[in-house]
N, CA, C and O atoms as CSV, one atom per row, in Angstrom:
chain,resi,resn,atom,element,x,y,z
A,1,UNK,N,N,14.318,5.646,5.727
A,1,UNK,CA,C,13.229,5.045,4.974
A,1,UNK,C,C,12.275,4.355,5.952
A,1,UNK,O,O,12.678,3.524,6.765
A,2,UNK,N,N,11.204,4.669,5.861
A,2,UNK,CA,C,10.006,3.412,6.408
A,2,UNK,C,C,9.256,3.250,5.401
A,2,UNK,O,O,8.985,4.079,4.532
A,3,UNK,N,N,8.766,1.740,5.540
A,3,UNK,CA,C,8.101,1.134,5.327
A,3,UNK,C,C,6.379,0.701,5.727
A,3,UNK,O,O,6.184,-0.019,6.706
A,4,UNK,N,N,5.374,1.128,5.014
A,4,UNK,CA,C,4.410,0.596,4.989
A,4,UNK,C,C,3.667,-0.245,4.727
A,4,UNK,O,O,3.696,-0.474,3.518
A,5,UNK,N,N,2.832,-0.985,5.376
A,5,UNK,CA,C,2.479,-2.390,5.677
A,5,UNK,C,C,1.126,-2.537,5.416
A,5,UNK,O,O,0.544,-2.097,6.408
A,6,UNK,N,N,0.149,-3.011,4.420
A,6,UNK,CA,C,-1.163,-2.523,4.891
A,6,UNK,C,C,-1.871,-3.820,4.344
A,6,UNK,O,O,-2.146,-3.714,3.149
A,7,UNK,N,N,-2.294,-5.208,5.011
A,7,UNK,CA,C,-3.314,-5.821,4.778
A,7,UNK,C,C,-4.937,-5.680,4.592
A,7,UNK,O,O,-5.681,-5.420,5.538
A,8,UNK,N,N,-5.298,-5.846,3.505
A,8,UNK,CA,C,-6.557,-5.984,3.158
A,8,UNK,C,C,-7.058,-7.047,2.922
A,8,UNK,O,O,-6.491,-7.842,2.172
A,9,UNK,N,N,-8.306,-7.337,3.535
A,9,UNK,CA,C,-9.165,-8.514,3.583
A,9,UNK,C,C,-9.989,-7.941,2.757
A,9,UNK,O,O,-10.336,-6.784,2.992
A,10,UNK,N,N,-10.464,-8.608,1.644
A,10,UNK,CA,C,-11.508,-7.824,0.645
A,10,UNK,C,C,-12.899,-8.716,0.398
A,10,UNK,O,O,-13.152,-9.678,-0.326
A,11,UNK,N,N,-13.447,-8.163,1.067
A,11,UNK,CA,C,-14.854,-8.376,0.763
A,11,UNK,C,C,-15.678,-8.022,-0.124
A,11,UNK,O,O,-16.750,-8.586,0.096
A,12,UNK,N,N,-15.728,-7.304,-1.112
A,12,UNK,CA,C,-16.000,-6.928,-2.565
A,12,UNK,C,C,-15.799,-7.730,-3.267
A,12,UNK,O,O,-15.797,-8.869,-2.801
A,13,UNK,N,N,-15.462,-7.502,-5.102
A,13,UNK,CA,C,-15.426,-7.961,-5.923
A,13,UNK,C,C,-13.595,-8.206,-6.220
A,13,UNK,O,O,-13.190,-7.168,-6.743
A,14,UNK,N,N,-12.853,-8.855,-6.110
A,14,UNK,CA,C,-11.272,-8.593,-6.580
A,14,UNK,C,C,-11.099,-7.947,-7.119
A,14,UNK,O,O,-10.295,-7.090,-6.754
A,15,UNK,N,N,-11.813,-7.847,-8.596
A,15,UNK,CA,C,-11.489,-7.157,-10.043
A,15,UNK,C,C,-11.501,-5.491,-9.362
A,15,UNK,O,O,-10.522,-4.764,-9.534
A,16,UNK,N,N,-12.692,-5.030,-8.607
A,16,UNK,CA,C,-13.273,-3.973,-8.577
A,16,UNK,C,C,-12.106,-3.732,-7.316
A,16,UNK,O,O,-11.801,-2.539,-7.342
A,17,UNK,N,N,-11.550,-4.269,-6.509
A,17,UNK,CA,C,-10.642,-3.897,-5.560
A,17,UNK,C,C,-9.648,-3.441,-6.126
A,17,UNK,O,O,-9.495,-2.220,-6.169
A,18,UNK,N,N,-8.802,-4.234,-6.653
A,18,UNK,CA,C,-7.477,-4.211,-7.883
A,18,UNK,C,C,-7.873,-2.946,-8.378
A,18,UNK,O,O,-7.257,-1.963,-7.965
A,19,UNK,N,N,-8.968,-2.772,-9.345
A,19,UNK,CA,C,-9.209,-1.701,-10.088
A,19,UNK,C,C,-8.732,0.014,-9.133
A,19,UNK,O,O,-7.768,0.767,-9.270
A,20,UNK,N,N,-9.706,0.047,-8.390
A,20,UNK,CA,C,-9.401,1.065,-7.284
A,20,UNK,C,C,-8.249,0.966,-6.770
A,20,UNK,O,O,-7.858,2.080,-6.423
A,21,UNK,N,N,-7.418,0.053,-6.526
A,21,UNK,CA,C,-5.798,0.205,-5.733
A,21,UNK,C,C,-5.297,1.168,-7.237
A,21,UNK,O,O,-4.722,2.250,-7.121
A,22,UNK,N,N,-5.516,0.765,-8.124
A,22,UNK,CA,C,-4.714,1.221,-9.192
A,22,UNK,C,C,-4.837,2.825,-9.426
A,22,UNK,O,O,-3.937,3.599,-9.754
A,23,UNK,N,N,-6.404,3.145,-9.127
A,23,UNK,CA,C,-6.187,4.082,-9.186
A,23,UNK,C,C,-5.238,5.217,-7.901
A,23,UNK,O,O,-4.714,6.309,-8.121
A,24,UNK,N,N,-5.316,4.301,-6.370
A,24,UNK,CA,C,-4.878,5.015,-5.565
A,24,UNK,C,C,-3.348,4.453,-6.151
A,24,UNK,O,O,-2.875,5.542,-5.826
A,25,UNK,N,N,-2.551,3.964,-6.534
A,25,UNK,CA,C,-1.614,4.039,-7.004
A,25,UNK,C,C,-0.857,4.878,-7.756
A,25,UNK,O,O,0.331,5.119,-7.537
A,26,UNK,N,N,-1.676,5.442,-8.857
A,26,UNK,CA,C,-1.035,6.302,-9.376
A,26,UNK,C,C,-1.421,7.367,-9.153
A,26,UNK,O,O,-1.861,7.933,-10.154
A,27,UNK,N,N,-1.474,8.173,-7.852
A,27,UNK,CA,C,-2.006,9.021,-7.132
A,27,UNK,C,C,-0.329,8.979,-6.380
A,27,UNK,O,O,0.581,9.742,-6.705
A,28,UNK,N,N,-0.252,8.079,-5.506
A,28,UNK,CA,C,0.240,7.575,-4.716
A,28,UNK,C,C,1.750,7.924,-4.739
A,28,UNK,O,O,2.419,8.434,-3.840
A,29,UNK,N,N,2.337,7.312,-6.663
A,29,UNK,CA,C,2.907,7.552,-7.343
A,29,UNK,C,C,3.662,9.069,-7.057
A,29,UNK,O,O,4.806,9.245,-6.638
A,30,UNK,N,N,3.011,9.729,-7.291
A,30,UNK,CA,C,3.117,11.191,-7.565
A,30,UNK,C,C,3.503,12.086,-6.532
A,30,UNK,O,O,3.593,13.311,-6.608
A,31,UNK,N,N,3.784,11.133,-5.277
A,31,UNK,CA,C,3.408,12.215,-4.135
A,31,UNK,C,C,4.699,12.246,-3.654
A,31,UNK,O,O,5.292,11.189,-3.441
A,32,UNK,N,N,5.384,13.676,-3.388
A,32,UNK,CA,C,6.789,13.513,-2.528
A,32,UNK,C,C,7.242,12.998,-0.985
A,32,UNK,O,O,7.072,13.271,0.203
A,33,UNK,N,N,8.018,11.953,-1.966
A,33,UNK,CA,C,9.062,10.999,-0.688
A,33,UNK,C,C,8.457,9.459,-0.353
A,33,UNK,O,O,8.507,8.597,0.524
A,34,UNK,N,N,7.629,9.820,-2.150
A,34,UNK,CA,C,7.136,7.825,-2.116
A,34,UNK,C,C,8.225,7.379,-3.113
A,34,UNK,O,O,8.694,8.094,-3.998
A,35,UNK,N,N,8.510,6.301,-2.890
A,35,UNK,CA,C,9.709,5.207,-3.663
A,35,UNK,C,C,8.985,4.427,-4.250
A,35,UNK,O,O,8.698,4.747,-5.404
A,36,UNK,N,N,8.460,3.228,-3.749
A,36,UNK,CA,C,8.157,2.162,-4.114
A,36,UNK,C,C,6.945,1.662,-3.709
A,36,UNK,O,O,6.735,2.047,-2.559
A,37,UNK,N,N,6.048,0.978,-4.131
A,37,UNK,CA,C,5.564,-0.359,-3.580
A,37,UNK,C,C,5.010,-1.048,-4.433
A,37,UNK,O,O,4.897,-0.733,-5.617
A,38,UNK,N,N,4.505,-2.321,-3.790
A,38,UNK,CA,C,4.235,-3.293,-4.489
A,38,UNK,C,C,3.049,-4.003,-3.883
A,38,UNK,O,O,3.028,-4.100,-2.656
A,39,UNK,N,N,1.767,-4.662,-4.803
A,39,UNK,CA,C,0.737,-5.131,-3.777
A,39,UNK,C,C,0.381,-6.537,-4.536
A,39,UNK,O,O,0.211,-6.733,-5.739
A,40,UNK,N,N,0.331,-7.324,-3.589
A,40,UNK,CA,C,0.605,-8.357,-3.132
A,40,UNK,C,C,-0.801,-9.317,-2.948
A,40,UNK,O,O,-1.557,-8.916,-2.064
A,41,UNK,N,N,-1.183,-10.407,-3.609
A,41,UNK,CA,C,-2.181,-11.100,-3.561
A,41,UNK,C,C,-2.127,-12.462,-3.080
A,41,UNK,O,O,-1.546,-13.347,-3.709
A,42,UNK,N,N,-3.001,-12.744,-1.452
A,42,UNK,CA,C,-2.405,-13.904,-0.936
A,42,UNK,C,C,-2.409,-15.525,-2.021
A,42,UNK,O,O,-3.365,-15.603,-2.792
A,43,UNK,N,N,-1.570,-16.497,-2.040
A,43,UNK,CA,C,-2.090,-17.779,-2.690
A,43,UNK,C,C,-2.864,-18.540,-1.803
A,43,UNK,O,O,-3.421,-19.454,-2.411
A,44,UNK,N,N,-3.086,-18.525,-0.763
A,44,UNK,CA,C,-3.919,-19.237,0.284
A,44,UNK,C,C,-4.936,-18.980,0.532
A,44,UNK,O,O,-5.806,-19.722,0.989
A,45,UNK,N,N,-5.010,-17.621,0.211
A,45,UNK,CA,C,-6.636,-16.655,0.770
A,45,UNK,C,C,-6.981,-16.076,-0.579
A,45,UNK,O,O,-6.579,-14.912,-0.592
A,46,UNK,N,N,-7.517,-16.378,-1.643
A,46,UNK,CA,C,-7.565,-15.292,-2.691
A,46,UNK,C,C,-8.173,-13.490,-1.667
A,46,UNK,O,O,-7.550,-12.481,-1.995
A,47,UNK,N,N,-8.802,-13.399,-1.055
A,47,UNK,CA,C,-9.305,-12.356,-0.442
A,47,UNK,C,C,-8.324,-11.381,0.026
A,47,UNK,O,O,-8.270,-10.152,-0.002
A,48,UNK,N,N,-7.583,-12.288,0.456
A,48,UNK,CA,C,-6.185,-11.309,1.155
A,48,UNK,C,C,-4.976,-10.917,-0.271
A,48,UNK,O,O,-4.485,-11.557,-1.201
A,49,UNK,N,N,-4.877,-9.064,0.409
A,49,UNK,CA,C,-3.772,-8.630,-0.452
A,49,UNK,C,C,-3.210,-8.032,0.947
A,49,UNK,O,O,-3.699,-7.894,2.068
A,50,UNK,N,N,-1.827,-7.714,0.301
A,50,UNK,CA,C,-0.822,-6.671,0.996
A,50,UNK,C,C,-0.044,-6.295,0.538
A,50,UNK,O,O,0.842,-6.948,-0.013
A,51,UNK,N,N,-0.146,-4.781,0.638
A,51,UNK,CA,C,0.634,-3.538,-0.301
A,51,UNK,C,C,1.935,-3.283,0.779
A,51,UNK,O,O,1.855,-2.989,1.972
A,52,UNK,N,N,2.908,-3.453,0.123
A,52,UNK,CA,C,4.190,-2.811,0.666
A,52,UNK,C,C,4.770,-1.846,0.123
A,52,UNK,O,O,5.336,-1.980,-0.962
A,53,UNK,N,N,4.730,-0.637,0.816
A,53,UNK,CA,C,5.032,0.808,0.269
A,53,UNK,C,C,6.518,1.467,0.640
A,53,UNK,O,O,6.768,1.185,1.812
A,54,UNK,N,N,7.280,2.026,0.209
A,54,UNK,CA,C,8.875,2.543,0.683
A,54,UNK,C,C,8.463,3.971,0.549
A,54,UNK,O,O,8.011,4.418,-0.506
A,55,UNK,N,N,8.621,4.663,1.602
A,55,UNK,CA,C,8.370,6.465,2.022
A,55,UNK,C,C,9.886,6.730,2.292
A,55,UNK,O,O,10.525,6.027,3.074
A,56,UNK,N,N,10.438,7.796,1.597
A,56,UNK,CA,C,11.376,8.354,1.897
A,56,UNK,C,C,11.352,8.513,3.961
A,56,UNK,O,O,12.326,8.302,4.683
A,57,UNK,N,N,10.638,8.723,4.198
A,57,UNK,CA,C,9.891,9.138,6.029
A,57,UNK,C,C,8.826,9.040,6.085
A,57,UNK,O,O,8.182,8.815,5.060
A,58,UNK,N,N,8.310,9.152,7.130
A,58,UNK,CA,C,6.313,8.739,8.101
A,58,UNK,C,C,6.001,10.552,7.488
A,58,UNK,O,O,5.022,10.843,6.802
A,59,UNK,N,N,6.855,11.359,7.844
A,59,UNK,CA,C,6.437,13.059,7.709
A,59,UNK,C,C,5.890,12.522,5.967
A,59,UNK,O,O,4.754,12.068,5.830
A,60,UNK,N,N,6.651,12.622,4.995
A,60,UNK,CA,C,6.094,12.276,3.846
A,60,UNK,C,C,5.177,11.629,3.567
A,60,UNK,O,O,4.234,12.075,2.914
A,61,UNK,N,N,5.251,10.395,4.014
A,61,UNK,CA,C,3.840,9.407,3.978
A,61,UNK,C,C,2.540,10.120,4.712
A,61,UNK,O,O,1.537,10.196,4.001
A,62,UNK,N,N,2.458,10.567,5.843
A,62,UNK,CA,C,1.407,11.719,6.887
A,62,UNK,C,C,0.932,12.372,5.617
A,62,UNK,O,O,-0.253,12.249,5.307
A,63,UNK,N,N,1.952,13.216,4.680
A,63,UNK,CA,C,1.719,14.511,3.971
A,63,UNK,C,C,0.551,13.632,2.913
A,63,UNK,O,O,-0.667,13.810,2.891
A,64,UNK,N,N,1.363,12.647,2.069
A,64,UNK,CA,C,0.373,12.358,1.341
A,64,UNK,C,C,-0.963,12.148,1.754
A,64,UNK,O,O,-1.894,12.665,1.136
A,65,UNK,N,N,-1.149,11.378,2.825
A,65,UNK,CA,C,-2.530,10.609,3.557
A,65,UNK,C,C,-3.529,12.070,3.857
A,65,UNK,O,O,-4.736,11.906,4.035
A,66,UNK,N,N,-2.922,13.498,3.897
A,66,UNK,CA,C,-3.893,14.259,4.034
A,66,UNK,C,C,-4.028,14.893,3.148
A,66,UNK,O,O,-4.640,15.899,3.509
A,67,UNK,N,N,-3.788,14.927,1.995
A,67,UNK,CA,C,-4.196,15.456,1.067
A,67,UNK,C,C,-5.277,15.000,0.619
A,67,UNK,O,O,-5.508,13.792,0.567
A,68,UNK,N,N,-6.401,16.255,0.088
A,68,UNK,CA,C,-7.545,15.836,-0.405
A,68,UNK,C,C,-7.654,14.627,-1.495
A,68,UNK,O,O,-8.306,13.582,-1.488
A,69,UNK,N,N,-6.554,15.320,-2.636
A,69,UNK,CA,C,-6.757,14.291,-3.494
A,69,UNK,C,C,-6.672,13.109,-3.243
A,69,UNK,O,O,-7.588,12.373,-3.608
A,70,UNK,N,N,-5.752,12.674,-2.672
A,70,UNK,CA,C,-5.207,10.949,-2.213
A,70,UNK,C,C,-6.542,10.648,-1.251
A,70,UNK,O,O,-7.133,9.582,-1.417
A,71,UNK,N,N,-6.908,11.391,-0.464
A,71,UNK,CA,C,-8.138,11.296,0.608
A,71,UNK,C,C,-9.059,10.755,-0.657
A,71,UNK,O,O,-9.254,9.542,-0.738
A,72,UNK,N,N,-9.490,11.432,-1.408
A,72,UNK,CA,C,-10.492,11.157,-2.785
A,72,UNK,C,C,-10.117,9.612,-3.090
A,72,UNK,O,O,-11.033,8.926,-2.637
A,73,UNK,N,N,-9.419,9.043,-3.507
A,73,UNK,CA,C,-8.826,8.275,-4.344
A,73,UNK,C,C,-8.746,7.268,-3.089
A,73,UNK,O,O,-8.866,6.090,-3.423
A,74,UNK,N,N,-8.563,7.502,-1.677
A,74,UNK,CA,C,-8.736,5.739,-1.108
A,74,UNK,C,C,-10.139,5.824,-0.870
A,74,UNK,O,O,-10.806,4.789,-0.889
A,75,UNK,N,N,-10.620,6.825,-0.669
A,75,UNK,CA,C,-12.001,6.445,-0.222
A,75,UNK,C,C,-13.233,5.134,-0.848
A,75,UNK,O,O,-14.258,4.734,-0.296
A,76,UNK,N,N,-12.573,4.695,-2.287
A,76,UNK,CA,C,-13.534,4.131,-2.747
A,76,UNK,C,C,-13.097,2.635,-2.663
A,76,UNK,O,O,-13.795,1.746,-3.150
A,77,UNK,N,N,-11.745,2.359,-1.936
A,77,UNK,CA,C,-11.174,0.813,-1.158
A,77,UNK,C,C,-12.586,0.470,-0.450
A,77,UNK,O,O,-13.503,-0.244,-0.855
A,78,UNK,N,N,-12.461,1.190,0.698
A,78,UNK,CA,C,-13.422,0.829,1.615
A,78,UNK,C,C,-14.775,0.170,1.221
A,78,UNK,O,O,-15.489,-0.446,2.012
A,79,UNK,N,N,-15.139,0.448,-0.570
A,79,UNK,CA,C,-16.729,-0.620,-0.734
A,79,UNK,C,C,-15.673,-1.844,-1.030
A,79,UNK,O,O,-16.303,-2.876,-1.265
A,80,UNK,N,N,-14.436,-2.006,-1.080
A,80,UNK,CA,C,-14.005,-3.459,-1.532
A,80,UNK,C,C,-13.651,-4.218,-0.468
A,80,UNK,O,O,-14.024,-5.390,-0.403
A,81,UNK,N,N,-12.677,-3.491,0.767
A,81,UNK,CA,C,-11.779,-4.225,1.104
A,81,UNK,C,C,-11.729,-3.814,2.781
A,81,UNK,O,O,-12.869,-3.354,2.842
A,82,UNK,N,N,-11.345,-3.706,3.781
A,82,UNK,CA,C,-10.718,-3.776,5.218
A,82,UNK,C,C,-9.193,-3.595,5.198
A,82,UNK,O,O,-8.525,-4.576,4.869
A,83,UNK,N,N,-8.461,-2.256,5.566
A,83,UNK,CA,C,-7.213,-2.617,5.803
A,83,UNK,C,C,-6.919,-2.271,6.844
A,83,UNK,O,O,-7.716,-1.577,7.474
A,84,UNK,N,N,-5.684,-2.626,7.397
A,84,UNK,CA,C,-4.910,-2.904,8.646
A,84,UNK,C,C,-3.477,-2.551,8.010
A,84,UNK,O,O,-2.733,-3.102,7.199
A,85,UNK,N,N,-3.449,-1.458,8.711
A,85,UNK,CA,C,-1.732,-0.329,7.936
A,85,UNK,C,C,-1.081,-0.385,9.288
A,85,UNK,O,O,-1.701,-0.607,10.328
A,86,UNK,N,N,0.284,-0.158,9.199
A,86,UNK,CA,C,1.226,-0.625,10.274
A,86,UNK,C,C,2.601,0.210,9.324
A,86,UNK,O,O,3.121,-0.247,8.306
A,87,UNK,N,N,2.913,1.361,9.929
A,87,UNK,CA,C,4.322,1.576,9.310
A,87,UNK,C,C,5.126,1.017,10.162
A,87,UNK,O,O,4.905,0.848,11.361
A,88,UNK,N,N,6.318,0.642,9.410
A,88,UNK,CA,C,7.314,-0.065,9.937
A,88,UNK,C,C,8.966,0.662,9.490
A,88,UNK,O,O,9.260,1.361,8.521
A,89,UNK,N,N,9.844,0.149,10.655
A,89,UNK,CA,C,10.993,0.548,9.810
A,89,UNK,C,C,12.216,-0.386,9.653
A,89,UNK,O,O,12.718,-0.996,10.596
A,90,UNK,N,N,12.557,-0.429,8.643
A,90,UNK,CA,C,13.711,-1.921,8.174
A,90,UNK,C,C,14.749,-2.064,9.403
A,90,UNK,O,O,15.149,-1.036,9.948
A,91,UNK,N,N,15.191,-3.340,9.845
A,91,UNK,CA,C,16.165,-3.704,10.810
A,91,UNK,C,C,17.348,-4.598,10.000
A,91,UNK,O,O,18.571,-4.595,10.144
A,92,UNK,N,N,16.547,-5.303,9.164
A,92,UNK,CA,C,17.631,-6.536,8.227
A,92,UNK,C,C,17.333,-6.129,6.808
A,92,UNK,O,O,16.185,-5.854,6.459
A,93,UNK,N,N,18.454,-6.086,5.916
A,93,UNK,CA,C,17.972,-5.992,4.516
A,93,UNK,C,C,19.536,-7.425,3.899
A,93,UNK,O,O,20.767,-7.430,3.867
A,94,UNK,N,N,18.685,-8.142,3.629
A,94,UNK,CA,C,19.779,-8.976,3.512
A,94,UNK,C,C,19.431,-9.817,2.099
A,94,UNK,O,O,18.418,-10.461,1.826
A,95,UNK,N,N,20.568,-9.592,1.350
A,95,UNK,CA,C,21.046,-10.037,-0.096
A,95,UNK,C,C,21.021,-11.233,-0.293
A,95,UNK,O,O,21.203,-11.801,0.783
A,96,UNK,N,N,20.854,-12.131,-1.334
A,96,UNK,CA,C,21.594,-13.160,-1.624
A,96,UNK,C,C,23.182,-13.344,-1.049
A,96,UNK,O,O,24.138,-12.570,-1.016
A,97,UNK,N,N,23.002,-14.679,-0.635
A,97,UNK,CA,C,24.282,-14.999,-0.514
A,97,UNK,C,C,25.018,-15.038,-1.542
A,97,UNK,O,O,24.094,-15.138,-2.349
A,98,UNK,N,N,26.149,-15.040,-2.329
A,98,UNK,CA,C,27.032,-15.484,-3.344
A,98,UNK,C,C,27.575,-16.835,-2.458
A,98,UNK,O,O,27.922,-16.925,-1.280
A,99,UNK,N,N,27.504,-17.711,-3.405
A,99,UNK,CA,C,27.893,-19.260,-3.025
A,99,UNK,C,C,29.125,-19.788,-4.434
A,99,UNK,O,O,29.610,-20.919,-4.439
């Protein structure tokens, strides 16, 4: 599994940012060897979000990122937001303790 990392500083409208993640979301959704993610709105910065994505692998995640359609569908971030993507891959996954 890796993990994708992608801060956005949004300079647009929020509403109109949000709006467009959603749609690259359920795009996103659809594509083989995506799991999960979740996006993330700073409390300190309203401007700042960060989407954390789970790819079965980088080969899967690559596949989606060139596809036209998904190509279609981020293109319209960019009037909202700035991101900074960083795949990563897990070292610690650590549970609650039981106490």
């Amino acid at each position: 599994m890796i993990v994708l990392v992608n801060v956005f500083q949004v300079h647009g409208s929020a509403e109109g940012f949000e709006r467009a993640f959603t749609k690259v979301s359920e795009i996103m959704r659809t594509q083989p060897g995506f799991l999960h993610h979740r996006l993330l709105r700073s409390e300190g910065a309203d401007s700042t979000y960060v989407n954390v994505a789970e790819w079965q692998d980088e080969q899967s995640l690559r596949a989606a990122l060139a596809r036209r359609e998904v190509v279609a569908r981020l293109r319209p971030l960019s009037a909202f937001a700035t991101g900074r993507p960083t795949v990563c891959r897990p070292v610690l996954d650590a549970p609650p303790l039981e106490v």
